[in-house]
PDB file of N, CA, C and O in Angstrom, chain B, residues numbered from 101:
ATOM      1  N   UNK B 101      27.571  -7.305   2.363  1.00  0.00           N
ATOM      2  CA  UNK B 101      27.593  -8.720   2.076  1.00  0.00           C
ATOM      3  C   UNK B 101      27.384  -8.910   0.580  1.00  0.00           C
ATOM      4  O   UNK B 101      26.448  -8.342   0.017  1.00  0.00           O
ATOM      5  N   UNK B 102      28.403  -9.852  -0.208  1.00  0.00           N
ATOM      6  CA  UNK B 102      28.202 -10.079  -1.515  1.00  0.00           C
ATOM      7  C   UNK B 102      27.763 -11.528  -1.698  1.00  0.00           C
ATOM      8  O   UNK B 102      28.215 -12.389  -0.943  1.00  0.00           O
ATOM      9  N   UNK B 103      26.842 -11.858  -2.738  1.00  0.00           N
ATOM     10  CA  UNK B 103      26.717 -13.038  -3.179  1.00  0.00           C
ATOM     11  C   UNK B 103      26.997 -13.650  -3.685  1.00  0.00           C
ATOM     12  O   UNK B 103      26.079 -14.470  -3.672  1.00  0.00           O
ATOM     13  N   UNK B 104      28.188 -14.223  -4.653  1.00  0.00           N
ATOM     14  CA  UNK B 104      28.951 -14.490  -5.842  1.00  0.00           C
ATOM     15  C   UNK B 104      28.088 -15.323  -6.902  1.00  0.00           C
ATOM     16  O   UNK B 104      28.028 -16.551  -6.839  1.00  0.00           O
ATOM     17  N   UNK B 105      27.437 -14.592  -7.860  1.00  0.00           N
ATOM     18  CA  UNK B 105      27.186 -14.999  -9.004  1.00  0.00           C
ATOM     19  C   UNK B 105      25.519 -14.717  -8.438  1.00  0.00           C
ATOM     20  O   UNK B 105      24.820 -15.674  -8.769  1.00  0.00           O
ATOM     21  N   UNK B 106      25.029 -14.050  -7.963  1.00  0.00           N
ATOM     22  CA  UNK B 106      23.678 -14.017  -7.478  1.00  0.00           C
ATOM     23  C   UNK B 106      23.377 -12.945  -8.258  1.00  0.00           C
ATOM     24  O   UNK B 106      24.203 -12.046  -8.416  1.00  0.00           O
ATOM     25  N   UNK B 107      21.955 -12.913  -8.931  1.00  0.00           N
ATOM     26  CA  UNK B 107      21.504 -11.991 -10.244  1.00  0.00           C
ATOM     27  C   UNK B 107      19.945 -11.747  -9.834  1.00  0.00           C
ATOM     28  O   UNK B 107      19.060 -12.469  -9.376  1.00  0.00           O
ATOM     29  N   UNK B 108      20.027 -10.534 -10.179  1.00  0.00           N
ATOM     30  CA  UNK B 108      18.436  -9.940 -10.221  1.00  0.00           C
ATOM     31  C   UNK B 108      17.821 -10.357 -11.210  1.00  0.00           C
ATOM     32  O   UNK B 108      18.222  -9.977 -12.310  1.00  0.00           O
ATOM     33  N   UNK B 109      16.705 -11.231 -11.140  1.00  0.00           N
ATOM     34  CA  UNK B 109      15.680 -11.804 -11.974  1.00  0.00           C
ATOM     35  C   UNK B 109      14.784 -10.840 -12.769  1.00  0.00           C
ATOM     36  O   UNK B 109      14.654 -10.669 -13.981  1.00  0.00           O
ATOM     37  N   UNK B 110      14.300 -10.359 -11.872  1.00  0.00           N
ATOM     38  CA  UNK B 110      13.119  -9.055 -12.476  1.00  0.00           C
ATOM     39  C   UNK B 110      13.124  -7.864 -11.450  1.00  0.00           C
ATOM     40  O   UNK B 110      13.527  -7.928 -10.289  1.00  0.00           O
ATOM     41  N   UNK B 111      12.729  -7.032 -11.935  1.00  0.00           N
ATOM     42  CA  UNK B 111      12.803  -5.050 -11.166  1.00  0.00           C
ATOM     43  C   UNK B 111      12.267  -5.676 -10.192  1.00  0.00           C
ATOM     44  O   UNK B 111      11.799  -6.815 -10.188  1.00  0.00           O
ATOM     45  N   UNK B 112      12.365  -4.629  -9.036  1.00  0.00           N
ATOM     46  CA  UNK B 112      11.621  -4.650  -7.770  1.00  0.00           C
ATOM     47  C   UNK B 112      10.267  -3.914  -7.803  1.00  0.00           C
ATOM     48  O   UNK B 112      10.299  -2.863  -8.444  1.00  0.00           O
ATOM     49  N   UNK B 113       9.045  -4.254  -7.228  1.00  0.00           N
ATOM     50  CA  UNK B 113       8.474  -3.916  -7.288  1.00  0.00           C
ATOM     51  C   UNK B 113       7.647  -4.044  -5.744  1.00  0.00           C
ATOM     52  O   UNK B 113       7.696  -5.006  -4.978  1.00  0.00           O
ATOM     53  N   UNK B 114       6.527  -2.154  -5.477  1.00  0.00           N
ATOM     54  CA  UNK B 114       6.608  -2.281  -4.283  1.00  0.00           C
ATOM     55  C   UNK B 114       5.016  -2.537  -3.587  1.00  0.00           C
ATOM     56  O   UNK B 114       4.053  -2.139  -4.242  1.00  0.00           O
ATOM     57  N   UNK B 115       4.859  -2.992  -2.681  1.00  0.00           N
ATOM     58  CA  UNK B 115       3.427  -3.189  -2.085  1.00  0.00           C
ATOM     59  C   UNK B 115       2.863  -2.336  -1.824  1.00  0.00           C
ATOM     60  O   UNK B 115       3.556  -1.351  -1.571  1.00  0.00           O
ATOM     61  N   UNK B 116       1.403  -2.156  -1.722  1.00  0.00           N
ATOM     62  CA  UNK B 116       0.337  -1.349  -0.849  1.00  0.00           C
ATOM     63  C   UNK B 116      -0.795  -2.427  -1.039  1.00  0.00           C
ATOM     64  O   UNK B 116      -1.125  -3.296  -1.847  1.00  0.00           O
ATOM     65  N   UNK B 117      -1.347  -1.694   0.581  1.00  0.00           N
ATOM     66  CA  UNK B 117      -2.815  -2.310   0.734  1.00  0.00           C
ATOM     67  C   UNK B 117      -3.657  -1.609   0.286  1.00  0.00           C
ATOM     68  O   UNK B 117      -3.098  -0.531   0.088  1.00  0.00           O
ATOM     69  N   UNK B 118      -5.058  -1.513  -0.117  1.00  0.00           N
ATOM     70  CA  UNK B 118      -6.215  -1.309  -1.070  1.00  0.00           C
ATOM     71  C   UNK B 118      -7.665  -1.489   0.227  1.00  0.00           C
ATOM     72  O   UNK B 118      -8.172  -2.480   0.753  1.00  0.00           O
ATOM     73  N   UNK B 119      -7.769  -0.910   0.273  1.00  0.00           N
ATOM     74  CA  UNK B 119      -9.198  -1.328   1.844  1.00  0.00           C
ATOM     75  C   UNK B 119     -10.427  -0.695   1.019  1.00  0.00           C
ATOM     76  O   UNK B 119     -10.431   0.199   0.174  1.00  0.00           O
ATOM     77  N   UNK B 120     -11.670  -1.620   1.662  1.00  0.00           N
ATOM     78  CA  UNK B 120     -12.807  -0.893   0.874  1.00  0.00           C
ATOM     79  C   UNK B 120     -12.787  -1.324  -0.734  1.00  0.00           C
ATOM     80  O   UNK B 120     -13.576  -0.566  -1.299  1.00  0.00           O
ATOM     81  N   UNK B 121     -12.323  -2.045  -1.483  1.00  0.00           N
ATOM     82  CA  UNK B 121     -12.842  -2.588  -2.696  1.00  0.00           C
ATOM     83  C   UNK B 121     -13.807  -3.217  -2.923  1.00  0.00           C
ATOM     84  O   UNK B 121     -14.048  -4.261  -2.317  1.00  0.00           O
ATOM     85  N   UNK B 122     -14.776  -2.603  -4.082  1.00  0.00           N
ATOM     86  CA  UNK B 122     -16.139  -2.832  -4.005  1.00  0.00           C
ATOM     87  C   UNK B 122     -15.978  -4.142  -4.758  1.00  0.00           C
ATOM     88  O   UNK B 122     -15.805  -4.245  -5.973  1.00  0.00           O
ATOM     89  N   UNK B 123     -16.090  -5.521  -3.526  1.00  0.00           N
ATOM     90  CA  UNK B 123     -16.189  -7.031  -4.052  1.00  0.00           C
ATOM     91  C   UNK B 123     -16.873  -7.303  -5.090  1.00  0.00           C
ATOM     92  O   UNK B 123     -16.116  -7.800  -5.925  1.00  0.00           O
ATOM     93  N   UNK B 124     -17.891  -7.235  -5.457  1.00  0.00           N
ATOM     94  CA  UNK B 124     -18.548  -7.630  -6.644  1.00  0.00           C
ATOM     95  C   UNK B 124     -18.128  -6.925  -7.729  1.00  0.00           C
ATOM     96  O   UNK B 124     -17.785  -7.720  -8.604  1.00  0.00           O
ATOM     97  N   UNK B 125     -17.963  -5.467  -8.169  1.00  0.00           N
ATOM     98  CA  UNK B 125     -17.548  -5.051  -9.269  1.00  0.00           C
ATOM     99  C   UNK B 125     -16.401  -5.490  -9.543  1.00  0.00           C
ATOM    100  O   UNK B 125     -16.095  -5.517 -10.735  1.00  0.00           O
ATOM    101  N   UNK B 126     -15.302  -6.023  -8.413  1.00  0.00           N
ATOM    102  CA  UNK B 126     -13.969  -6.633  -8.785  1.00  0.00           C
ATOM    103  C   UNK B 126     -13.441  -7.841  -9.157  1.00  0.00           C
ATOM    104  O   UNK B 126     -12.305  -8.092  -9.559  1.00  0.00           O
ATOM    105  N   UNK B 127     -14.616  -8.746  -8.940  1.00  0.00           N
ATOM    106  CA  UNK B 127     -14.159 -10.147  -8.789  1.00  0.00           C
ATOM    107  C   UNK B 127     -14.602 -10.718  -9.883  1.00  0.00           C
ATOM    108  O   UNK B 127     -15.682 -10.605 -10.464  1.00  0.00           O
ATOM    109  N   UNK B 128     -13.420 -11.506 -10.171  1.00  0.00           N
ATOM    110  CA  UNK B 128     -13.810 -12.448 -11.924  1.00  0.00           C
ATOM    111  C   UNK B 128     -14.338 -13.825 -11.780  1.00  0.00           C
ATOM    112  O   UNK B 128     -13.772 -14.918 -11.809  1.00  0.00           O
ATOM    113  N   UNK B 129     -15.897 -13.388 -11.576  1.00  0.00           N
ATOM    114  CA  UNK B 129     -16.468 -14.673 -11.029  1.00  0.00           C
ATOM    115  C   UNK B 129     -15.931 -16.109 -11.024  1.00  0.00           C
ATOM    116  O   UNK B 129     -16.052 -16.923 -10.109  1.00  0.00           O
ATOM    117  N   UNK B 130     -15.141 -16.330 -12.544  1.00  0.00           N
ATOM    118  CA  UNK B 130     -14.197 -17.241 -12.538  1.00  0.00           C
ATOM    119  C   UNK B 130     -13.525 -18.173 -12.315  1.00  0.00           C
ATOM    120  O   UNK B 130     -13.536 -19.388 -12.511  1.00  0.00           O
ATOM    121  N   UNK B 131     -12.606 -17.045 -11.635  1.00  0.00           N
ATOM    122  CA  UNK B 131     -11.142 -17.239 -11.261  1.00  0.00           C
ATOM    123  C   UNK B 131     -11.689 -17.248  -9.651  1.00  0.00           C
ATOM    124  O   UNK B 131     -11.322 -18.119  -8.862  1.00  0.00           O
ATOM    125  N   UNK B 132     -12.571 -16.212  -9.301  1.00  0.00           N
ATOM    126  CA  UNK B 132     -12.909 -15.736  -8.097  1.00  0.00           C
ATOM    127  C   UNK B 132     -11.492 -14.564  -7.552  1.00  0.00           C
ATOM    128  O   UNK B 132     -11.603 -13.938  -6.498  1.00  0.00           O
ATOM    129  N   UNK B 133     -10.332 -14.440  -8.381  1.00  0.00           N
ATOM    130  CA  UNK B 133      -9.805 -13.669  -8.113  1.00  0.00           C
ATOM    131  C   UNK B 133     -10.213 -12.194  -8.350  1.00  0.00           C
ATOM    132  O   UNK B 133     -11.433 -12.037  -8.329  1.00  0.00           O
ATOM    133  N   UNK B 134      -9.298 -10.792  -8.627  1.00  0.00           N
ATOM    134  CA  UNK B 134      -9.850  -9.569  -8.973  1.00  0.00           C
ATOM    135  C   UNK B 134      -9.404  -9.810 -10.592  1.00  0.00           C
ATOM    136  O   UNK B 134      -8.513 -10.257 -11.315  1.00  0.00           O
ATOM    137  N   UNK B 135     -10.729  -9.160 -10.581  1.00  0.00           N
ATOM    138  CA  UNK B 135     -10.773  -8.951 -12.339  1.00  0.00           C
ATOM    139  C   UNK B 135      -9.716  -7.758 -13.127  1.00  0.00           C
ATOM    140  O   UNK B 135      -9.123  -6.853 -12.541  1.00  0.00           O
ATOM    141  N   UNK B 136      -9.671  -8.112 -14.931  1.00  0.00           N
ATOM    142  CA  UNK B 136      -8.572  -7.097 -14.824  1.00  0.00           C
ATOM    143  C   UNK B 136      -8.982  -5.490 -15.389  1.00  0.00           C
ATOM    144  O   UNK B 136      -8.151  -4.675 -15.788  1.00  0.00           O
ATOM    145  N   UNK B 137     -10.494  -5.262 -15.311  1.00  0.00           N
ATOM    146  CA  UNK B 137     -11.232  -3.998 -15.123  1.00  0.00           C
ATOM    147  C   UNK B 137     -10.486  -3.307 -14.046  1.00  0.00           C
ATOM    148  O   UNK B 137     -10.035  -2.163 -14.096  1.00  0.00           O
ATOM    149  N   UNK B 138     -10.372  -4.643 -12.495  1.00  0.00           N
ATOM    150  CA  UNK B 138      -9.804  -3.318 -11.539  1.00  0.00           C
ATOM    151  C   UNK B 138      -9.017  -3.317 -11.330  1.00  0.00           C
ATOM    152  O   UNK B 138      -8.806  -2.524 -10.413  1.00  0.00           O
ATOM    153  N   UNK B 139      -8.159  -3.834 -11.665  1.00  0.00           N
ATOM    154  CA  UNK B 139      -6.197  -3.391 -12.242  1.00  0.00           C
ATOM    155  C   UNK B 139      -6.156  -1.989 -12.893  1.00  0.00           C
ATOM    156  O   UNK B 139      -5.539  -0.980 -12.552  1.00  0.00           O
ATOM    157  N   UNK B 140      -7.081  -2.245 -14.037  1.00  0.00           N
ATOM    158  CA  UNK B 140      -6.875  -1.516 -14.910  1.00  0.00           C
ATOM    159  C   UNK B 140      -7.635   0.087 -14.394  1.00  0.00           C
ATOM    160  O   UNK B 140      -7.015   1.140 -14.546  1.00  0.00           O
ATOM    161  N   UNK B 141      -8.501   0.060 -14.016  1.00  0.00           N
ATOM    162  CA  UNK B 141      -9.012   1.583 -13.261  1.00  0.00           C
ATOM    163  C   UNK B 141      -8.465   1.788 -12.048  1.00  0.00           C
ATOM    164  O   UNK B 141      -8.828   2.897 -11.655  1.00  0.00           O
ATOM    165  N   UNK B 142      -7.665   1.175 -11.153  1.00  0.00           N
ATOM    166  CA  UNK B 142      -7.272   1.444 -10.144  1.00  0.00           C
ATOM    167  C   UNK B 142      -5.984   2.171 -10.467  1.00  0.00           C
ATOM    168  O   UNK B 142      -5.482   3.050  -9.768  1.00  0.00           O
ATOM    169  N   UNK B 143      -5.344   1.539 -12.005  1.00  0.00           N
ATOM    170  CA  UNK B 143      -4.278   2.066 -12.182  1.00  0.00           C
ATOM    171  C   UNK B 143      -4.136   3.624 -13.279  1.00  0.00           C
ATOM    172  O   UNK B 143      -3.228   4.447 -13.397  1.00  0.00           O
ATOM    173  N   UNK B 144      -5.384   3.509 -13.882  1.00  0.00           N
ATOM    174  CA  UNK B 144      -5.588   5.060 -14.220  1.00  0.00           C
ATOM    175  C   UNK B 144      -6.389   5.973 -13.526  1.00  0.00           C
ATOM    176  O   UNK B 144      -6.277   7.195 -13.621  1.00  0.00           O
ATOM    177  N   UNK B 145      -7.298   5.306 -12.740  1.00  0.00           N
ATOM    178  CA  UNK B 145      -7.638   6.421 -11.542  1.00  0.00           C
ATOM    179  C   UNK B 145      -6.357   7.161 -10.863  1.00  0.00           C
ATOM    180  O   UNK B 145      -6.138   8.170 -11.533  1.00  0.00           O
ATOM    181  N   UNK B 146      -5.653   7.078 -10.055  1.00  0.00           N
ATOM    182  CA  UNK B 146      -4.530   6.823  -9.513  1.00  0.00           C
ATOM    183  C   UNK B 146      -3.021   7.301 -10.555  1.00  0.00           C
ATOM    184  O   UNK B 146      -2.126   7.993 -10.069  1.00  0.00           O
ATOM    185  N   UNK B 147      -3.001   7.050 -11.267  1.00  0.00           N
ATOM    186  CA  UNK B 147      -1.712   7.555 -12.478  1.00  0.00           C
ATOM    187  C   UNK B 147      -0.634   6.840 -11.862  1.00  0.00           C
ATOM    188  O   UNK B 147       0.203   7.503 -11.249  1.00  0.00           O
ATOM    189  N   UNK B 148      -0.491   5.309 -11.941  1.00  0.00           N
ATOM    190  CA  UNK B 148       0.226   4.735 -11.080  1.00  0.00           C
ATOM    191  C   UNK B 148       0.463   3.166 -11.907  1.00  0.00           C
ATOM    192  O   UNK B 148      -0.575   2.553 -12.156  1.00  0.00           O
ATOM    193  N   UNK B 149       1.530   2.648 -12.244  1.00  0.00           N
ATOM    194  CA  UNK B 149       1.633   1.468 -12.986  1.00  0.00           C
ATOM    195  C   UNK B 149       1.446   0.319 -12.040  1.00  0.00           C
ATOM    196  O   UNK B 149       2.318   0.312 -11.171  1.00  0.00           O
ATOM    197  N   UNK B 150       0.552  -0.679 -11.944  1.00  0.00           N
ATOM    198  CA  UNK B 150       0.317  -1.589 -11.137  1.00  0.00           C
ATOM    199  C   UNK B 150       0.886  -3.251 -11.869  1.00  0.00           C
ATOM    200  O   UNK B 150       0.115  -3.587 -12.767  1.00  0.00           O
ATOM    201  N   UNK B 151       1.470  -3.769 -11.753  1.00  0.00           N
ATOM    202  CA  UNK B 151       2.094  -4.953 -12.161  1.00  0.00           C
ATOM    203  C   UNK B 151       1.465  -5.967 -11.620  1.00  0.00           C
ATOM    204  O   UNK B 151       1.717  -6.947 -12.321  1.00  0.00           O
ATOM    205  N   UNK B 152       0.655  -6.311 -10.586  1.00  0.00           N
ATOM    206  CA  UNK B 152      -0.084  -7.341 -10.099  1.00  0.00           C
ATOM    207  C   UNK B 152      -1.013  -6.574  -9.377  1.00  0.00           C
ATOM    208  O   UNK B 152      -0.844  -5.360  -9.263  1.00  0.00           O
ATOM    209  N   UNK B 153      -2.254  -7.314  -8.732  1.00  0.00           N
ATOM    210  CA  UNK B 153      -3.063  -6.965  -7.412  1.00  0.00           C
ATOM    211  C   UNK B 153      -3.688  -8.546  -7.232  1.00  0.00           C
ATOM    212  O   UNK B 153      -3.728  -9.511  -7.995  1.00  0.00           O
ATOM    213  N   UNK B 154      -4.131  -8.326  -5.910  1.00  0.00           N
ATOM    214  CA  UNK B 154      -4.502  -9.532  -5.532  1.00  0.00           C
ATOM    215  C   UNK B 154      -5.582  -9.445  -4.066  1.00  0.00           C
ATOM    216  O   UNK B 154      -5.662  -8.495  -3.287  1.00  0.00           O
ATOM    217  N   UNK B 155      -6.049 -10.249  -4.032  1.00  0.00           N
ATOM    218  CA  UNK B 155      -7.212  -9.962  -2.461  1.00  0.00           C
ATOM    219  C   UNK B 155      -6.042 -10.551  -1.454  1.00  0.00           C
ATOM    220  O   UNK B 155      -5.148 -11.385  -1.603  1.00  0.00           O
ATOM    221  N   UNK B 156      -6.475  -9.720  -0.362  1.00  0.00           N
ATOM    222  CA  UNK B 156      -5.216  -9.798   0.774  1.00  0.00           C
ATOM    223  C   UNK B 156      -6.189 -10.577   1.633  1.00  0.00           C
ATOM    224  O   UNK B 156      -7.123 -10.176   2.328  1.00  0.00           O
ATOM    225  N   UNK B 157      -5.619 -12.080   1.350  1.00  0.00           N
ATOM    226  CA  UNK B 157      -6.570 -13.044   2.034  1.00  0.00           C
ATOM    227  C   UNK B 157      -7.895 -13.278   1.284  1.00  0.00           C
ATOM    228  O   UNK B 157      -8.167 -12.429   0.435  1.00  0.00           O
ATOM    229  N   UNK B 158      -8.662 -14.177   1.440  1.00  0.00           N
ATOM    230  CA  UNK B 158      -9.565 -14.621   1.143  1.00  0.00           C
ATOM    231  C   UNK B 158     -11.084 -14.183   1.581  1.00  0.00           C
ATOM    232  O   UNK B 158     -11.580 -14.670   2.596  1.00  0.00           O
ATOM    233  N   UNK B 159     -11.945 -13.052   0.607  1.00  0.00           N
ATOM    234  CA  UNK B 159     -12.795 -12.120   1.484  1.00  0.00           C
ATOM    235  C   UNK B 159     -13.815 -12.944   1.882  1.00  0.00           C
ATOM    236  O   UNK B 159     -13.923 -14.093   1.452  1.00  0.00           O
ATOM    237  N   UNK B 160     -14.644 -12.404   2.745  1.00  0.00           N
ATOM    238  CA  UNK B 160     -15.601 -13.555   3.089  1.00  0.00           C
ATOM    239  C   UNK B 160     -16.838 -13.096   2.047  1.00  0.00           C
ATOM    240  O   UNK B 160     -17.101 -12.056   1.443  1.00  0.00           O
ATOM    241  N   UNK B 161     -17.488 -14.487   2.166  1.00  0.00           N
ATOM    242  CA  UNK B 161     -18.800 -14.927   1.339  1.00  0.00           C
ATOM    243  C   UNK B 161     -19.750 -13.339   1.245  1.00  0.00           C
ATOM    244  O   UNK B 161     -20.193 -12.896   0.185  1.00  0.00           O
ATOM    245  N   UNK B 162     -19.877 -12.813   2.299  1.00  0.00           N
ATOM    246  CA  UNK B 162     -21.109 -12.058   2.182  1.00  0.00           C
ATOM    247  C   UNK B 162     -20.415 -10.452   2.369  1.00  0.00           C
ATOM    248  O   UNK B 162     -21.085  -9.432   2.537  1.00  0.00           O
ATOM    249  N   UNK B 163     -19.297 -10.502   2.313  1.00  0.00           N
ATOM    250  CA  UNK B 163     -18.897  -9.291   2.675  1.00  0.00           C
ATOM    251  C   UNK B 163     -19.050  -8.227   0.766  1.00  0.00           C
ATOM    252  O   UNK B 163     -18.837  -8.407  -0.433  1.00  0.00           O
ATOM    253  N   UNK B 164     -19.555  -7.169   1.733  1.00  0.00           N
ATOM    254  CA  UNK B 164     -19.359  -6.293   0.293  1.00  0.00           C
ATOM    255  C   UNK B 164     -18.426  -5.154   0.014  1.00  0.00           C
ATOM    256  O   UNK B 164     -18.823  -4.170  -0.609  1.00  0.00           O
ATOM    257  N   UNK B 165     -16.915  -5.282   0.559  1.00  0.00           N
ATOM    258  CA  UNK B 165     -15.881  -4.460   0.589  1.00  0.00           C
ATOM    259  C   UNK B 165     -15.026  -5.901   1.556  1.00  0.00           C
ATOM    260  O   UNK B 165     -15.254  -6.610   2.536  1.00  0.00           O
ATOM    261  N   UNK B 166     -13.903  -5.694   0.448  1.00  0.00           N
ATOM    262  CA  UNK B 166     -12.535  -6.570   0.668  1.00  0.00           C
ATOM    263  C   UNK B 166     -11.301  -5.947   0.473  1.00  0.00           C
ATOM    264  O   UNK B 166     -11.144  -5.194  -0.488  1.00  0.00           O
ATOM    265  N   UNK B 167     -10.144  -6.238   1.506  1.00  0.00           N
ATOM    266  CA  UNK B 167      -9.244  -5.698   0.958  1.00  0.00           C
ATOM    267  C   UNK B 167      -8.182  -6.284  -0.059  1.00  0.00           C
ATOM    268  O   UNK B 167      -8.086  -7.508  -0.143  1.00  0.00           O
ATOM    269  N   UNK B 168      -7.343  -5.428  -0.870  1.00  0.00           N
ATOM    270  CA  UNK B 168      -6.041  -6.074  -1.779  1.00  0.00           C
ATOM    271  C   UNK B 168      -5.126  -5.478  -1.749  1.00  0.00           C
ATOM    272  O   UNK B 168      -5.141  -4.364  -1.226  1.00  0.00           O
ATOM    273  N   UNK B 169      -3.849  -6.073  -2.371  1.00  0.00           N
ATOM    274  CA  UNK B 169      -2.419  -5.965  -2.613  1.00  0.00           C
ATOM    275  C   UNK B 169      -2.395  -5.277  -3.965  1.00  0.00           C
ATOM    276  O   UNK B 169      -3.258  -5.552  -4.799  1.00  0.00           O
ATOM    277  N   UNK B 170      -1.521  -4.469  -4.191  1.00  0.00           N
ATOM    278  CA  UNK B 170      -1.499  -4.360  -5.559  1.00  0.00           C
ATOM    279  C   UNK B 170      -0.009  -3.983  -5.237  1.00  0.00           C
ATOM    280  O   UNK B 170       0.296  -3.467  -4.162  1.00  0.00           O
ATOM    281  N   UNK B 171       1.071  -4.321  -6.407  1.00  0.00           N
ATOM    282  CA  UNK B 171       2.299  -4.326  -6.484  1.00  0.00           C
ATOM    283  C   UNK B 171       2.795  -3.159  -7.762  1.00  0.00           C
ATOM    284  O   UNK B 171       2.903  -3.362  -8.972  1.00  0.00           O
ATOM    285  N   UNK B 172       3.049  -1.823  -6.925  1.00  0.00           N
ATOM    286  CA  UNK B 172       3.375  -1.006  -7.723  1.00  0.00           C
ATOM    287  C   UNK B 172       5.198  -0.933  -8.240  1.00  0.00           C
ATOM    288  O   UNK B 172       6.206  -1.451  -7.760  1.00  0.00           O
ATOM    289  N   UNK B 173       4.977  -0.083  -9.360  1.00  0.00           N
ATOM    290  CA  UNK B 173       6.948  -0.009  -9.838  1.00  0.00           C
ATOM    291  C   UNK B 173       7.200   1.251  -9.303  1.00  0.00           C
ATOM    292  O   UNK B 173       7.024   1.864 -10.355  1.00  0.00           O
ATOM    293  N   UNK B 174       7.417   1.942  -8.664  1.00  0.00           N
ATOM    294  CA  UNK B 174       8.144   2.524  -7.892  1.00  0.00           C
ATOM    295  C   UNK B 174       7.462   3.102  -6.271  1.00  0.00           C
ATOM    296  O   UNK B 174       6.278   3.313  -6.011  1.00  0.00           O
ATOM    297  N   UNK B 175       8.735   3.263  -5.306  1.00  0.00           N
ATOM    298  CA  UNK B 175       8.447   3.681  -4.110  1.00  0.00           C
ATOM    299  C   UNK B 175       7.409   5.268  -3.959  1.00  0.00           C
ATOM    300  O   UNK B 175       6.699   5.760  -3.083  1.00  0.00           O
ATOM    301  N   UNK B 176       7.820   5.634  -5.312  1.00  0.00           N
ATOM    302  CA  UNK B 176       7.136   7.136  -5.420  1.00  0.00           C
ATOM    303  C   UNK B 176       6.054   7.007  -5.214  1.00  0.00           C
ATOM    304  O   UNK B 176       5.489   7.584  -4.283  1.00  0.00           O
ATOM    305  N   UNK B 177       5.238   5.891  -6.362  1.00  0.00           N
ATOM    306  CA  UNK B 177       4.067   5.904  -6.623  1.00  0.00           C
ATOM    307  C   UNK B 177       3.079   5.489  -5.110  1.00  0.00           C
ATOM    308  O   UNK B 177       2.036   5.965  -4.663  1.00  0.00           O
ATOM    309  N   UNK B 178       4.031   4.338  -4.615  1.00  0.00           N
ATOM    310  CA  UNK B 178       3.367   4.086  -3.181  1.00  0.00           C
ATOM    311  C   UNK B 178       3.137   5.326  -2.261  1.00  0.00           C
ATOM    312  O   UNK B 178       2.113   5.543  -1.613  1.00  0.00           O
ATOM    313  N   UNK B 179       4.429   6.225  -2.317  1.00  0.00           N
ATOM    314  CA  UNK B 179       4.059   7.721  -1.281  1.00  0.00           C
ATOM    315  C   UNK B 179       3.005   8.227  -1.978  1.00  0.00           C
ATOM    316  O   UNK B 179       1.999   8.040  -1.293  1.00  0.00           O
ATOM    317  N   UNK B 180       2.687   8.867  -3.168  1.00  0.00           N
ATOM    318  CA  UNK B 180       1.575   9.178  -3.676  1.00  0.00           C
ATOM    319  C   UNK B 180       0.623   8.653  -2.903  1.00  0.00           C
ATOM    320  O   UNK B 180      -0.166   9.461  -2.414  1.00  0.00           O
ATOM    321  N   UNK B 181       0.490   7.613  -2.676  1.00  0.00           N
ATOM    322  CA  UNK B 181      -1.195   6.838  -2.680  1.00  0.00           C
ATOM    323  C   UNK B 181      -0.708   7.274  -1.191  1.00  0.00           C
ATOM    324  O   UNK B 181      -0.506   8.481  -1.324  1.00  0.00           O
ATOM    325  N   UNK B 182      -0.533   7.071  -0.393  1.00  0.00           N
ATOM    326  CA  UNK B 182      -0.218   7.034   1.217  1.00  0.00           C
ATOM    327  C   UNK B 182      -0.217   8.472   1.667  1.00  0.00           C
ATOM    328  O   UNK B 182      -0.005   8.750   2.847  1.00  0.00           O
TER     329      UNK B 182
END
């Protein structure tokens, strides 16, 4: 199936889930989203380019491990982690 005149915006980039993230060291009190400390060590722990992450859903109040999304650039890097 073709699209006529339909254009790729930006690269593809691919999902994984993240379980067990230690909530408080991650969260940018803030924003209340994840801070970008754990972008940034998740993605050199790991040797893996991460382009976004995000909490998968909204963790609860008292919990002290939440899970996230993080949106890697290639399928490789996802088999790695998996």
């Amino acid at each position: 199936m073709s699209l006529k005149g339909a254009k790729l915006l930006e690269p593809t980039w691919y999902s994984v889930e993240i379980d067990f993230v230690p909530k408080m060291e991650a969260t940018d009190q803030e924003i209340g989203g994840l801070n970008d400390f754990a972008s940034k060590a998740f993605s050199e722990e790991n040797r893996v380019e991460v382009r976004q992450i995000r909490w998968l859903g909204r963790p609860k109040e008292h919990a002290v491990f939440a899970s996230t999304v993080a949106k890697l650039a290639t399928k490789e890097q996802v088999s790695k982690l998996l």
